[in-house]
N, C-alpha and C positions, 0 to 999 in steps of 0.2 A: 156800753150796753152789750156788747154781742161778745166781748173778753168775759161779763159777767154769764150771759148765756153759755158760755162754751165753757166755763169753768164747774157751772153748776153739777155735769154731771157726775167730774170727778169728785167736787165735794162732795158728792152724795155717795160717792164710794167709800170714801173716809168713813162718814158718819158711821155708813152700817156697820167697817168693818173690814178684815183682810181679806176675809172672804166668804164664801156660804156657809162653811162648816166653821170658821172661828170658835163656834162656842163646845162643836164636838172636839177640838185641837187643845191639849192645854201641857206642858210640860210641868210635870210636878217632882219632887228631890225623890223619886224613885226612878225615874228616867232615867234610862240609858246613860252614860257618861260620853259627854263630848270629846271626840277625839282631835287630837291637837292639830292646825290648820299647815298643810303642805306651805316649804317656806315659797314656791313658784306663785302659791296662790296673789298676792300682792300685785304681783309683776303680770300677772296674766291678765286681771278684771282691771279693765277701763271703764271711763266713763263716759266717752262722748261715742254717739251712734252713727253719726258722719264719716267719722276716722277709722271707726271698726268696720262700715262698709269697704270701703276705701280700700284698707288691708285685706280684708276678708278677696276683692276682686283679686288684688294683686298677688295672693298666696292661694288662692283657688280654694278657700274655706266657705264655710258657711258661717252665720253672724248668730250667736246665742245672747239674747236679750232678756235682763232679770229685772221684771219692773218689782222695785220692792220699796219696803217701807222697814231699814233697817234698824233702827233703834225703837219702833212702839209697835211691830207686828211680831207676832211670837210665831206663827207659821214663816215669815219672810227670816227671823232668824232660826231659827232650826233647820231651814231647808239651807242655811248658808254655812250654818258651824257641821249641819250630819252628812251633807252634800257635796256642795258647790266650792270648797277651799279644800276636800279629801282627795289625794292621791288619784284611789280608783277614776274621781271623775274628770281630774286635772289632764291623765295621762290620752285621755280618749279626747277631753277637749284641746290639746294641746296640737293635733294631729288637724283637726276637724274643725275647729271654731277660733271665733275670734270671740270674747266676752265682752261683756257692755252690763254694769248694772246701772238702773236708772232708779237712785236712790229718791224716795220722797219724804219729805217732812208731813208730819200728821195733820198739818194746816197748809193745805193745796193752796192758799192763797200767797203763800209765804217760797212755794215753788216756783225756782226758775221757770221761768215761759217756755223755755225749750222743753223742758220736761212733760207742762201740759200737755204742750203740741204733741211731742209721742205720745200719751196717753192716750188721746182723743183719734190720733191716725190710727191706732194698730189697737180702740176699741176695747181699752183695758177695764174690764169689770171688777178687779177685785187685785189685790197680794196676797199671794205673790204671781206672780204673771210670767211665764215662762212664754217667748215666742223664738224659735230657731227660723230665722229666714235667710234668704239668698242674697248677696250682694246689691241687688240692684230691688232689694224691700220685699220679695213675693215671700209672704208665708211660707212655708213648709208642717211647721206642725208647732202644739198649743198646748198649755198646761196652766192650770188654773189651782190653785191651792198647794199643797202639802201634803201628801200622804203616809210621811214620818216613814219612807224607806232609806235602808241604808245608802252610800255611795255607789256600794257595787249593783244594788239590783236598781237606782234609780238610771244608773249608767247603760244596764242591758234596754232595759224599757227604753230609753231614749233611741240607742242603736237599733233594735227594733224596730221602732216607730219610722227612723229615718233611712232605714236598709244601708246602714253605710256604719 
């Protein structure tokens, strides 16, 4: 009963949606052309948040965590093909972070338990969920959606946000 409790509120994140503006978000074959994914990108995004702590302590980084919904959210995949796999943002995260996406399947029931568990500690309302924190879990700073910018200005905005 209390797995089905704790689960509820992500499925009710699902139902709505990726996120608040989902329905202002849509890519259509006029859209920008995707540019082709940095070949580092692979190598750099992991998956488990443990080990990206872990490293993150040991290389004096910070941990950038992409709660996403890769294959049914079209904001979590745009912010990953105009983004999150481009040069621009590789080059700055390379330096500064450890990557972690925490991919979900569109049926939270059907998600790893660990997955939940972050969703529900670190309060995830929506995809795509951007949270940068420190080693040892403390927040830093938050991003909730998509706002369809490219690599380089989603890069300044974040270096801004995080003065580093």
């Amino acid at each position: 009963m209390k797995i089905l409790l704790a689960l509820a509120p992500l499925t009710m994140i699902i139902g709505i949606g990726c996120n608040q503006n989902q329905d202002s978000f849509r890519v259509s074959s006029e859209s920008v052309e995707v540019p082709p994914p940095d070949p580092r990108a692979k190598k750099m995004w992991k998956a488990n948040l443990p080990e990206a702590k872990t490293r993150a302590a040991k290389n004096g980084k910070l941990v950038f965590v992409d709660f996403t919904g890769s294959s049914w959210c079209p904001p979590c995949i745009a912010l990953h093909e105009h983004v999150l796999t481009q040069k621009e943002f590789l080059d700055y995260a390379e330096q500064n972070f450890e990557l972690v996406a925490l991919d979900f399947p569109r049926d939270t029931s059907k998600a790893p338990k660990t997955l939940n568990e972050a969703a529900l500690k670190y309060k995830v309302e929506g995809f795509p969920t951007i949270i940068v924190m420190e080693a040892n879990g403390r927040e830093l700073h938050r991003l909730v959606g998509f706002n369809y910018k490219n690599a380089k200005a989603y890069t300044a905005d974040l270096k801004k946000a995080l003065g580093r």
